[in-house]
C-alpha positions in Angstrom: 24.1 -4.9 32.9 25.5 -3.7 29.7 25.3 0.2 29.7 24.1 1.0 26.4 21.0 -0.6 27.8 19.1 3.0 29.3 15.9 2.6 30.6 13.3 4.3 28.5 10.5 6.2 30.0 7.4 3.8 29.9 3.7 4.7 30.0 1.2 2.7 29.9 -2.8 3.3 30.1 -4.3 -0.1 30.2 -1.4 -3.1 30.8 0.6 -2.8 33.4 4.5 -2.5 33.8 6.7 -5.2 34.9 10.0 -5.6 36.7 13.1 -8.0 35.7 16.7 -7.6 36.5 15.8 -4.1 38.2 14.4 -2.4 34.9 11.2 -1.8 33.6 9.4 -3.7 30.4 5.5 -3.3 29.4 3.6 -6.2 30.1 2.2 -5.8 26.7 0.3 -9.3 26.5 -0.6 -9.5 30.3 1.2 -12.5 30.7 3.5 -11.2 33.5 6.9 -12.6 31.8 9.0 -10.7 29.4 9.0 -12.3 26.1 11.2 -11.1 23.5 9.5 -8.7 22.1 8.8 -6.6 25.4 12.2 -6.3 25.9 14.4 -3.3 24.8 17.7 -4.3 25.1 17.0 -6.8 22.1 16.8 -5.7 18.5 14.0 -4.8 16.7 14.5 -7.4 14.4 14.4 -10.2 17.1 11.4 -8.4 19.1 9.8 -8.4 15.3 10.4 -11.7 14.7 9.2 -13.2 18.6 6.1 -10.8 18.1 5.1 -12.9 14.7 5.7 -16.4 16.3 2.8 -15.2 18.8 0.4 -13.8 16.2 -2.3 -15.4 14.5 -3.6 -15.2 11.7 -6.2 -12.6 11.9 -3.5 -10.2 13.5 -1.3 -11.0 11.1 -3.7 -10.4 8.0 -4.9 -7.0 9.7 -1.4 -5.5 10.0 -0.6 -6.1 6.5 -3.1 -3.4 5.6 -3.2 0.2 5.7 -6.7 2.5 6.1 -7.5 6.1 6.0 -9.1 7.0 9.2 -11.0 10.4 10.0 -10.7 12.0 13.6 -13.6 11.7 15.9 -13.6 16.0 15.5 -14.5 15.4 12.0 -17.5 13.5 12.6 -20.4 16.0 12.7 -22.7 13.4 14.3 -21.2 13.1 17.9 -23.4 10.1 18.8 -21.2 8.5 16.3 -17.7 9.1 18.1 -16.1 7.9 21.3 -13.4 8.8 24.1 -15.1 11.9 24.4 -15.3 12.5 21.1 -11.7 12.0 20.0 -12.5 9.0 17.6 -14.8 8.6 15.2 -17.1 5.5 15.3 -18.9 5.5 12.1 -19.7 3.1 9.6 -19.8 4.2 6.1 -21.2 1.8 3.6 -19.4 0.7 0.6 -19.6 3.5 -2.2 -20.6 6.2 0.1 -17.3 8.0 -0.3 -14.7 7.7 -2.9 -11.9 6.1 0.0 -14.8 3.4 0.8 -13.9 0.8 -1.6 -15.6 -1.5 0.7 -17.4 -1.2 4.0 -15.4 0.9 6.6 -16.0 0.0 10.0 -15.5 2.5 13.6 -12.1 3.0 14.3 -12.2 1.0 17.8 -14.0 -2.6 16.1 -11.3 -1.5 13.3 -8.3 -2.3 15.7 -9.7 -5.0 17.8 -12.0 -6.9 15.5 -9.9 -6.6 12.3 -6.8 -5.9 14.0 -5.3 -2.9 11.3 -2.5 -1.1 12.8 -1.9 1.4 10.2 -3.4 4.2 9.5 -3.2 7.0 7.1 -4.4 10.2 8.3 -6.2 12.9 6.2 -7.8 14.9 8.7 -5.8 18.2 9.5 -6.6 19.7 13.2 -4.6 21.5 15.2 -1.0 20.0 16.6 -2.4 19.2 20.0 -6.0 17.5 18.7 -3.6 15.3 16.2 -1.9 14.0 19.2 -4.5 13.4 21.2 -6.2 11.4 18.1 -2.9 9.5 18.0 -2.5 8.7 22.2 -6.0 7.3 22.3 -5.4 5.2 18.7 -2.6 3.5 20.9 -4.6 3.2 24.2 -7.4 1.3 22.4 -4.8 -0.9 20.7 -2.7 -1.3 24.1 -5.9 -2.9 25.5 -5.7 -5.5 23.0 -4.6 -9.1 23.2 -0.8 -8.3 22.2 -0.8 -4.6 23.1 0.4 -4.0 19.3 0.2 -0.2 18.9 -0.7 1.4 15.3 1.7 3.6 13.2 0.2 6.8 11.7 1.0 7.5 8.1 0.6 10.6 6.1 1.0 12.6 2.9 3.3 15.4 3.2 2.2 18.6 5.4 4.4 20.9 4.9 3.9 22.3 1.4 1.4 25.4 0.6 -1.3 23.8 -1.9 -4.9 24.0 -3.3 -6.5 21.2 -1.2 -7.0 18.2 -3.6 -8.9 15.2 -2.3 -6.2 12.3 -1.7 -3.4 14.3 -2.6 -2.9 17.2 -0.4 -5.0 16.6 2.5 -3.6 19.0 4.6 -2.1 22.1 4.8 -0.8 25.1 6.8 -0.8 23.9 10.5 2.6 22.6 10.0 5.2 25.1 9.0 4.2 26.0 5.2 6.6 26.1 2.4 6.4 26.2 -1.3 5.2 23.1 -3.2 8.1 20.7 -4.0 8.9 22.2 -7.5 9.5 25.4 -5.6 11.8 23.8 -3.1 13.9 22.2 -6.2 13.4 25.6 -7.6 14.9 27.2 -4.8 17.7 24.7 -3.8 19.0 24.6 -7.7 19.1 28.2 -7.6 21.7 28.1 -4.1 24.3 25.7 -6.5 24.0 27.7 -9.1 25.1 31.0 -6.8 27.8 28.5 -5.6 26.3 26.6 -2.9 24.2 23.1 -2.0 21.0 22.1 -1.3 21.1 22.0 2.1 18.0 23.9 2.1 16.2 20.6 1.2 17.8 19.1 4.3 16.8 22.2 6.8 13.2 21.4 5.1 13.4 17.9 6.1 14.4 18.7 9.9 11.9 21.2 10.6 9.3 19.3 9.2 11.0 16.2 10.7 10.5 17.7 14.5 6.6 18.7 13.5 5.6 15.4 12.8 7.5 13.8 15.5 5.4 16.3 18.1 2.4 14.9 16.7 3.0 11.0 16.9 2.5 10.8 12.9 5.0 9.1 12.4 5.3 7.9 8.6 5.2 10.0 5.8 3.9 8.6 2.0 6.5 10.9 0.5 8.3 11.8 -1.5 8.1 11.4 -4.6 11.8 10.5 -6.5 9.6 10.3 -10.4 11.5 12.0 -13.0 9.6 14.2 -14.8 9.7 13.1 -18.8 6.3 13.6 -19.9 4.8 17.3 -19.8 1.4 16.6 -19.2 1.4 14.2 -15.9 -0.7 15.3 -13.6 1.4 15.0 -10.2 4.3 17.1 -11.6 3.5 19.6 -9.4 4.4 17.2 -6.6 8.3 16.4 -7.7 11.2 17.5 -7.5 11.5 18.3 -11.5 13.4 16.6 -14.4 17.3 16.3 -13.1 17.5 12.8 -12.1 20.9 13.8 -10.4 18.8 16.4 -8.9 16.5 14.4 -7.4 18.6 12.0 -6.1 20.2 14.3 -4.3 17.1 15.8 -2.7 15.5 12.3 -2.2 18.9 11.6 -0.1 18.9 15.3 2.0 15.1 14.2 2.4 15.2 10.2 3.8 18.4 11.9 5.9 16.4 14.3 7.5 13.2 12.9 8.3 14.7 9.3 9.3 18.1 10.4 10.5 21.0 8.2 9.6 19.1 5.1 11.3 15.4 4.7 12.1 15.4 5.7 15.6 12.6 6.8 17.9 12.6 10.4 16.8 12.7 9.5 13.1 9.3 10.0 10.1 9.7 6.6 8.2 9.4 7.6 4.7 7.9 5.7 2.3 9.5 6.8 -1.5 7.4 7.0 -4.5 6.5 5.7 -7.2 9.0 3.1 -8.3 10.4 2.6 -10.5 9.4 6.3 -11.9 5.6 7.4 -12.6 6.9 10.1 -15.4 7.0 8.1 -18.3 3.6 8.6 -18.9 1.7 7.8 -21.9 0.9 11.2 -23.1 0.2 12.6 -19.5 -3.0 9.8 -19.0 -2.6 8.9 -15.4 -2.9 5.6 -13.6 -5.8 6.6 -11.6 -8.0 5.8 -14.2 -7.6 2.9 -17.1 -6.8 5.3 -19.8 -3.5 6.1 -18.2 -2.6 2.7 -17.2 0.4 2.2 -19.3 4.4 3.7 -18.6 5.9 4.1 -21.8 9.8 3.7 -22.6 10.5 4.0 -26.6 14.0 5.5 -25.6 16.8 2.7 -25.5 18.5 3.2 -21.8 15.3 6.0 -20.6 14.4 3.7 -17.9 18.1 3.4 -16.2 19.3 6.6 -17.5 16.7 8.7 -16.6 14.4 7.4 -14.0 15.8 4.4 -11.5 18.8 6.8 -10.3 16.5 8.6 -7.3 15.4 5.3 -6.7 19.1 3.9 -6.3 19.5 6.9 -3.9 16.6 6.5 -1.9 18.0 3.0 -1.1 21.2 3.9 -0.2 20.1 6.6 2.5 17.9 3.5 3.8 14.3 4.4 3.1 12.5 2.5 5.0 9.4 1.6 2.5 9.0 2.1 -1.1 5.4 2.5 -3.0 5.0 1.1 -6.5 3.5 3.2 -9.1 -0.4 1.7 -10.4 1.0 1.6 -13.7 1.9 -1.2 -16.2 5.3 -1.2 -18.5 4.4 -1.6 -22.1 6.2 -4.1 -24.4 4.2 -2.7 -27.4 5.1 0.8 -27.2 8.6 0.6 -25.0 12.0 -0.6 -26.7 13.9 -3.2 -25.0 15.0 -1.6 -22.0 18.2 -2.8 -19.6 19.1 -2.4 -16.1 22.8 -3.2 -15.4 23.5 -5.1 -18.8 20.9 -7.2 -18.2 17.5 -6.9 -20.2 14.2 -5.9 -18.1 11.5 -8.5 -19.5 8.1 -6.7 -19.1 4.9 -8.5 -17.7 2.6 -6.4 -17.9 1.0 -6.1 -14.5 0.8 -2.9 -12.0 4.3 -2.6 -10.2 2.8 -4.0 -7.3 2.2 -6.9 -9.0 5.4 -7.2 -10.1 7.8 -9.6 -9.5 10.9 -9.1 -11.4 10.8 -5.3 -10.8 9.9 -5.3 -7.2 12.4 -8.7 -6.1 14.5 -8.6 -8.7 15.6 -5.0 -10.1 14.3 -3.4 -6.3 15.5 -5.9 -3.8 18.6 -8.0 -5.8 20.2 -4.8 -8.2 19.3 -1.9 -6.1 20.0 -3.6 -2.4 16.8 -2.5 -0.9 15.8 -3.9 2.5 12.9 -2.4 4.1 9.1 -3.0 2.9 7.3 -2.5 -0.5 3.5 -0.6 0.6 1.4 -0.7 -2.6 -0.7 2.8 -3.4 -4.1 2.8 -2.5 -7.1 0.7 -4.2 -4.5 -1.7 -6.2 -7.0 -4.5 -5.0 -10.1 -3.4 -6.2 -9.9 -0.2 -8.9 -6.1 0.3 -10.1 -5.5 -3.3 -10.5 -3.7 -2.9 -14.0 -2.8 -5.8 -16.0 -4.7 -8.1 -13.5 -8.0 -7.2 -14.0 -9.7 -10.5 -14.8 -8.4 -11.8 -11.0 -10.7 -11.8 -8.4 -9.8 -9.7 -5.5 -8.7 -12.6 -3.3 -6.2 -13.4 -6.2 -4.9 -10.1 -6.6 -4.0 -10.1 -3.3 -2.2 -13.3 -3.8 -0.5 -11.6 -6.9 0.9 -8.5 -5.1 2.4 -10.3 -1.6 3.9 -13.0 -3.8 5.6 -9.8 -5.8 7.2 -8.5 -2.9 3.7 -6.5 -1.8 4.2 -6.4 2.0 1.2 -3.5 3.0 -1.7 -2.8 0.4 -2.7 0.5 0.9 -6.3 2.1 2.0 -8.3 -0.9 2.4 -9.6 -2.8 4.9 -10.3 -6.1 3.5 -9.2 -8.6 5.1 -11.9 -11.4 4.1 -9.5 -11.6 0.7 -6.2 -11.2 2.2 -7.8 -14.3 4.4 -8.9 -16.0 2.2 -5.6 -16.2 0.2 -4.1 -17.3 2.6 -6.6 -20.1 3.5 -6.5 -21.2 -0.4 -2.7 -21.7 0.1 -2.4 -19.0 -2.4 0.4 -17.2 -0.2 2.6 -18.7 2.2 2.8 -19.1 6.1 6.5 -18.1 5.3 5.8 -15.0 3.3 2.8 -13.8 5.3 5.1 -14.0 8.6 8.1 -11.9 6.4 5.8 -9.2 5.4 5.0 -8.8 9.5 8.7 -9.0 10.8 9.4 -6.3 7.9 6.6 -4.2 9.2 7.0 -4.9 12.9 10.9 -4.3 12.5 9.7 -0.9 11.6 7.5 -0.4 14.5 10.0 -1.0 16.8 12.7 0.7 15.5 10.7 4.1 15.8 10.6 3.2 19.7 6.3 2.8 18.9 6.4 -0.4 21.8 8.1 1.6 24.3 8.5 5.0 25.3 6.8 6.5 21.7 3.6 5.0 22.2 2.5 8.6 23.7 3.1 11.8 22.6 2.7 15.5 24.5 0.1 17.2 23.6 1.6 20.7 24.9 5.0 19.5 23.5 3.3 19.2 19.8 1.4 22.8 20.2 5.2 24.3 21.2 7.1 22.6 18.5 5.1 23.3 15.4 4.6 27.0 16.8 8.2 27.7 16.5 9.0 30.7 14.9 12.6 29.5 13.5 10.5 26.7 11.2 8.1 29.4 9.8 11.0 31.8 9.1 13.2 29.1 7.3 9.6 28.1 5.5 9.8 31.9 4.3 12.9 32.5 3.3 12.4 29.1 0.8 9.2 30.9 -1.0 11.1 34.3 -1.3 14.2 31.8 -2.9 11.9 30.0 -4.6 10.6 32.6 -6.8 11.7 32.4 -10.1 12.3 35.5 -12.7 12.2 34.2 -16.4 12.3 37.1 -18.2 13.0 41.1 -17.0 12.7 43.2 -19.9 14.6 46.4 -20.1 15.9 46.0 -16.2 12.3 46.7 -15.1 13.2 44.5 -12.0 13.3 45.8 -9.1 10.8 47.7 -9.0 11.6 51.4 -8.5 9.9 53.6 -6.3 8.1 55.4 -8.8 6.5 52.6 -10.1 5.4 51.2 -6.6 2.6 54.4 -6.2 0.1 53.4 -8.7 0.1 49.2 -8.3 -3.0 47.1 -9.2 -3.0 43.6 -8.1 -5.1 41.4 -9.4 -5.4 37.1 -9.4 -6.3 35.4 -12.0 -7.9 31.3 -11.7 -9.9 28.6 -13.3 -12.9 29.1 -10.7 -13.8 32.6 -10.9 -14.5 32.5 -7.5 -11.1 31.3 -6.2 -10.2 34.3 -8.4 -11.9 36.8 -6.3 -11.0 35.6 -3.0 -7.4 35.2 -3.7 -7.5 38.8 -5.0 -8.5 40.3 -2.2 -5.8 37.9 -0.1 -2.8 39.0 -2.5 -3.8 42.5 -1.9 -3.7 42.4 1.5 -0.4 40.6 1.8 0.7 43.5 -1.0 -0.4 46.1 1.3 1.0 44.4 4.4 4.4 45.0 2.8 3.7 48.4 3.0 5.8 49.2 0.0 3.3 49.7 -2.6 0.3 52.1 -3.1 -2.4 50.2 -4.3 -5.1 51.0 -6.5 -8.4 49.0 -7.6 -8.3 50.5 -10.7 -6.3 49.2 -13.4 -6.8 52.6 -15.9 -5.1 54.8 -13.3 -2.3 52.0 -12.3 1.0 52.7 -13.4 2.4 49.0 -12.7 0.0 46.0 -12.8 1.1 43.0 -10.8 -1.1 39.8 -12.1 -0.7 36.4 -10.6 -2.0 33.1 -12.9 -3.2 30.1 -11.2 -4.0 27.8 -14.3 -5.3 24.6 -14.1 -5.5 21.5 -16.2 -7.2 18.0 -15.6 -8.7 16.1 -12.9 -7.0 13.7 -10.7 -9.1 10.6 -11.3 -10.8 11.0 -14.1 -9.1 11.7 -18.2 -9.8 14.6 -20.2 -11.7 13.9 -23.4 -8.3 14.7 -25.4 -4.9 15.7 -24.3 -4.1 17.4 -20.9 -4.2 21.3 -22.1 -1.0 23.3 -21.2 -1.7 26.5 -23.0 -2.8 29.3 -20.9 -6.3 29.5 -22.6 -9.8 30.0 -22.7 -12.3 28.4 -24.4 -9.8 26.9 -26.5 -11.5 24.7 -29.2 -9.2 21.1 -28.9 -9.9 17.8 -30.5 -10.8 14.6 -28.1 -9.4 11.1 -28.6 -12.3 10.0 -30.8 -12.2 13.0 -32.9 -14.9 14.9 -32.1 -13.8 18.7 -30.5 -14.6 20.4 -26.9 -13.7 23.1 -25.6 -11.1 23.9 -23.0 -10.1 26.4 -20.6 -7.0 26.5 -17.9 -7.5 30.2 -16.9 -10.8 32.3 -17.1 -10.7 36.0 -18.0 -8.0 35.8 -20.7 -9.9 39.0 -22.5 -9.6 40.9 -19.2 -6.2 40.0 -18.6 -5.0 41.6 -22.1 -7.3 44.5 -21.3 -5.4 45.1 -18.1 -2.3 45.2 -20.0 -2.8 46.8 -22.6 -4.4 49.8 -20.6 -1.1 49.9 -18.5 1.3 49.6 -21.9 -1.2 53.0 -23.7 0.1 54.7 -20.8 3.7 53.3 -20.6 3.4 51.3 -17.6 4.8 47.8 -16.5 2.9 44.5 -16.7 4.5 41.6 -14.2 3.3 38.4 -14.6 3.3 35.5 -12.4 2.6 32.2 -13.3 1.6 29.4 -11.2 3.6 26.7 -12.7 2.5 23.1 -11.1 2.6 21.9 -14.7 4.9 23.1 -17.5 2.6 25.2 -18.9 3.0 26.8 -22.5 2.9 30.4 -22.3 2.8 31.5 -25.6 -0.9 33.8 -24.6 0.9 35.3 -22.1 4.4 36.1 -21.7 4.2 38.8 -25.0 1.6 40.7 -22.5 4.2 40.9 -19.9 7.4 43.1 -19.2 8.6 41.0 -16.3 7.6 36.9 -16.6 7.8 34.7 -13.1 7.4 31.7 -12.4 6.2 30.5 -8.2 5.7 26.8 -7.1 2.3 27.4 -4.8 5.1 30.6 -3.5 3.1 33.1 -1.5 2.1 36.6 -2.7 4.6 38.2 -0.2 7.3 36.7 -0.7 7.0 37.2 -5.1 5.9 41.0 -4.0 9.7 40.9 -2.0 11.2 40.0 -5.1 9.7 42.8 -7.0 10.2 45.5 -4.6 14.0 44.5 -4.9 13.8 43.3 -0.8 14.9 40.3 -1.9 17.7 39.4 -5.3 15.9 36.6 -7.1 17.4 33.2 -6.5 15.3 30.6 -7.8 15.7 28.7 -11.4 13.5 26.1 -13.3 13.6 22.6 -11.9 12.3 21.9 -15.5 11.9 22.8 -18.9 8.9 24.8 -20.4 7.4 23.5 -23.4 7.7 25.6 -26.7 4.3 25.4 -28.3 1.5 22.8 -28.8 3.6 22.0 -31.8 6.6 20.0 -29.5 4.0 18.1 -27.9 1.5 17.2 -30.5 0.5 13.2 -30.6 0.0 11.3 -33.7 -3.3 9.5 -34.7 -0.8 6.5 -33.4 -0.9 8.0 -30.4 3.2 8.7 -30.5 4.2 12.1 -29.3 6.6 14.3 -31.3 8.8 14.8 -28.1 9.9 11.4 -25.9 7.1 10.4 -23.0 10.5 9.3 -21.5 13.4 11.3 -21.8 13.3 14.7 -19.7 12.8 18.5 -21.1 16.4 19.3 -21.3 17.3 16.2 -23.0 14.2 16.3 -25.7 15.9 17.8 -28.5 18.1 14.9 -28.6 14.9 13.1 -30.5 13.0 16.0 -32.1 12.5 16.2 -35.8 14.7 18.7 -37.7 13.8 22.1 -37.1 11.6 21.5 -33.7 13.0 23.0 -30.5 11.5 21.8 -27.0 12.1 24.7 -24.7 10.1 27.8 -25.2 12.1 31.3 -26.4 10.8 34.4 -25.4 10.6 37.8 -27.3 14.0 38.7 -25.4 15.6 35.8 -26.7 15.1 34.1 -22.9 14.9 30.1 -23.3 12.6 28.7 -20.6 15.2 25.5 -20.1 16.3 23.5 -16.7 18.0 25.7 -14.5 17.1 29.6 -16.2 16.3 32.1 -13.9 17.4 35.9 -14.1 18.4 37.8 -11.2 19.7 41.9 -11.0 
């Protein structure tokens, strides 16, 4: 016996355990011999690759999809959940809820009748309940005729958001940080002071060990877009405009999580969106038709600007990539070329796209793990291949290089593609030794199939994680503008403070209030007041908002800081817009402070580059936070904590440097980032916006005292 060869720790809950040359194997199939693919001391590429010459077709169908699956603790009707109440049994017809593209099925006829074994969870319990879900997941699939287990995918955890359905499904039971921006925002501020972003990577471990505890054990993050066009929707989920940037964080991040192989304590990560979901026509997003299209009128954008995170990702060995929905555009791109050679464009949805997924992905950029489309690509977001029938899409995306479509469960098409001859034997069985090979690598056949539930409770309660999560949001916070030294705050001007927050939803408005003055008071710094006329030092936090996720705005995605802005839509005709309400009342508040010589500090919530021309002349000191908590911004202020944080990317001047022709052509590039724009902007324009004390809002500013 070699030695490397250790036994693992084996438990099993319905097959039994076998013995051969004086170790142990799980009898996974029942069959009382030890195929390859029950044994350990092979790799997982050969245990992949036995496993698929023992599957049929139905198994291997099933395990080429991916489904969103609720807990059974979710499920208000308990007659409608099982193992105690752990999984949830329902059926939900097709339509009844925006996931259900078609009918879903209870989780148990799920994984034996249409044999899935991936599952993306949304649900967000506590550490122990998540593992339980996860154990019995993989006892119900142990009893089955392979004893396959299921993987458990996710979107990220660990960053402190506004909940937004099939985005940010969950927050604060893992160890909460600031949103992405604010970790670039943070880790470009530590190399500007002279050091690295190894903040990124501490980010990655912590969050690394919490989603190990659990069992989830595959993350749909992150994402390596460069951002080129202001008004995208997900901006507030990169890493900013600095494709050097990003591809430096996107490395720290795949490091982290997977370690320097996929091993059985690694988070597979799954990077997003190749090849780049910023160039954007005019911030439309792919979620709906009007944003179908990515746009690259800049010669050399697309390798410049946008593949180098990608490259990156590869090299640090992500284990999946995800496609963006959209389509390239001949029309309204320039020839674009990736290593000499020119990029043709068909224009179909990445997934459905061969030369981009095999040729520029696999061949140019070396990648060797497995393409998982984004969800719905069969049956909404099916761009470019919308006159196939759903069978043929299917067909369309695995012959691309489409190994697991994403949040579906339909596996009549899948089927039936495969029963037309539409898709290979040969390519059905590589897209399941690619996904299997994954499986086993993170140790999910042997001694991972089970997780602690005690274990997961201790881990993701470690006080270390929450502290390092901390001490990002205090470095995260951003000052863009400290007139007259105002910062930090002196002690004089901490007696008279009113706090107020400021929102879309007046009612989000109120209850934030009252949260940001507790965490104010909680500091125990500042003497607060609920009366601005008395105050001597207002501290007023923004929350803007713009857009909805699946749906376009009549016009153009607002960025001004308004209300009730009058705007023009598409067709002409005008509507009225408003990112923030109680605009009057914030210039009331500072104005009363100003009549009596006080300071106004504003803080803007930037998950978009927002314009803040209304704003910034009300305010004496101008931040900028990334979802940052309160505390950690009021820290700042009190002069607790010397500012560190810098913009991960640049603030638009005025409506002016975005306006869009009645050709639909912006006056800025859709595909060249903020700090680059001026490059292309007619004589006399300037991109980044210039404050009254000559501050330009520009990657990488941030003031500190």
């Amino acid at each position: 016996m070699e030695s490397n060869h250790k036994q693992p720790k084996l438990e099993v809950r319905v097959k039994n355990i076998i013995e051969v040359d004086g170790l142990k194997f799980k009898d996974l199939n029942n069959s009382g011999k030890l195929e390859p693919y029950k044994d350990w001391r092979l790799s997982p590429a050969e245990r992949a690759e036995n496993l698929v010459s023992l599957m049929n077709i139905d198994e291997k169908v099933g395990m080429m999809l991916i489904n969103s699956r609720g807990m059974g603790l979710s499920q208000k009707d308990k007659s409608k959940t099982s193992h105690g109440g752990v999984i949830d049994e329902a059926i939900v017809e097709k339509g009844e809820t925006i996931f259900a593209l078609a009918k879903v099925y209870g989780t148990t006829h799920t994984i034996e009748r249409m044999n899935l074994r991936h599952y993306i969870l949304r649900d967000n319990w506590s550490p122990a309940e998540m593992a339980e879900w996860v154990n019995t997941m993989n006892e119900i699939c142990e009893g089955t005729r392979l004893g396959i287990p299921c993987l458990i995918a996710s979107n990220s955890r660990n960053e402190n958001t506004e909940f937004i359905f099939g985005m940010n499904d969950a927050a604060g039971i893992f160890s909460t940080w600031p949103g992405t921006l604010g970790l670039a925002a943070a880790a470009r501020g530590d190399i500007k002071n002279g050091g690295d972003a190894s903040l990124i990577s501490r980010f990655a471990e912590v969050a690394r060990a919490e989603w190990d505890a659990v069992g989830i054990r595959k993350g749909y993050m992150y994402m390596a877009d460069t951002v080129t066009d202001p008004r995208w929707q997900r901006i507030y989920g990169t890493f900013g405009e600095d494709p050097e940037f990003i591809s430096d964080a996107i490395g720290r991040l795949i490091d982290g999580f997977q370690g320097e192989n996929l091993g059985k304590n690694s988070i597979a990560m799954t990077t997003k969106h190749f090849p780049g979901g910023g160039a954007r026509e005019n911030g439309f997003d792919p979620h709906y038709k009007e944003g179908k299209w990515n746009l690259y009128p800049t010669p050399g954008s697309l390798e410049k600007y946008h593949l180098p995170p990608f490259q990156a990702a590869v090299d640090h060995g992500s284990s999946s990539f995800m496609p963006y929905y959209s389509i390239p555009s001949s029309k309204k791109s320039t020839v674009q070329e990736f290593e000499g050679e020119d990029i043709p464009f068909e224009e179909v949805g990445f997934t459905f796209n061969h030369y981009f997924l095999q040729h520029i992905l696999r061949e140019k950029l070396g990648f060797k793990g497995y393409i998982n489309s984004d969800s719905g690509v069969t049956s909404k977001m099916s761009w470019g291949v919308e006159t196939l029938s759903e069978a043929e899409r299917f067909a369309k995306a695995v012959n691309a290089g489409t190994d697991l479509v994403s949040d579906t469960n339909d596996i009549e098409n899948l089927k039936k593609a495969v029963e037309n001859g539409w898709i290979s034997e040969k390519r059905i069985n590589e897209a399941n030794v690619r996904l299997l090979t994954e499986m086993f690598a993170l140790g999910l056949f042997d001694d991972r199939t089970y997780v602690s539930t005690e274990n997961a409770l201790s881990v993701v309660s470690n006080p270390a994680n929450w502290e390092a999560a901390y001490e990002a949001h205090k470095k995260s916070v951003t000052v863009l503008k400290n007139s007259k030294q105002t910062l930090p705050l002196t002690a004089e001007n901490l007696k008279k403070v009113y706090v107020e927050v400021f929102h879309k939803e007046p009612e989000r408005a109120a209850s934030y209030t009252e949260k940001a003055r507790k965490e104010c008071q909680e500091l125990g710094q500042f003497t607060l007041t609920d009366n601005y006329d008395e105050a001597d030092t207002a501290i007023l936090f923004l929350s803007p908002k713009s857009g909805a996720y699946f749906n376009a705005t009549p016009g153009l995605l607002e960025l001004e800081i308004c209300e009730n802005k009058t705007v023009a839509a598409l067709d002409g005709s005008r509507y009225q817009e408003t990112t923030l309400t109680g605009m009057d009342h914030l210039k009331e508040v500072a104005d009363s402070i100003h009549v009596r010589g006080g300071k106004v500090m504003i803080s803007v919530n930037v998950i978009l580059p927002w314009i803040l021309g209304n704003v910034e002349p009300l305010a004496d000191v101008l931040i900028a936070g990334y979802d940052t908590y309160y505390k950690a911004q009021f820290e700042v202020m009190a002069g607790n904590f010397r500012p560190v944080g810098v913009l991960p990317l640049t603030l638009p001047a005025s409506d002016a440097v975005i306006a869009v022709n009645e050709k639909g052509d912006c006056v800025s590039r859709n595909d060249v980032p903020g700090y680059d724009k001026d490059k292309y902007m007619p004589e006399g324009l300037s991109y980044a916006y210039k404050d009254r004390d000559g501050n330009i809002y520009k990657l990488g500013h941030g003031l500190t005292y």
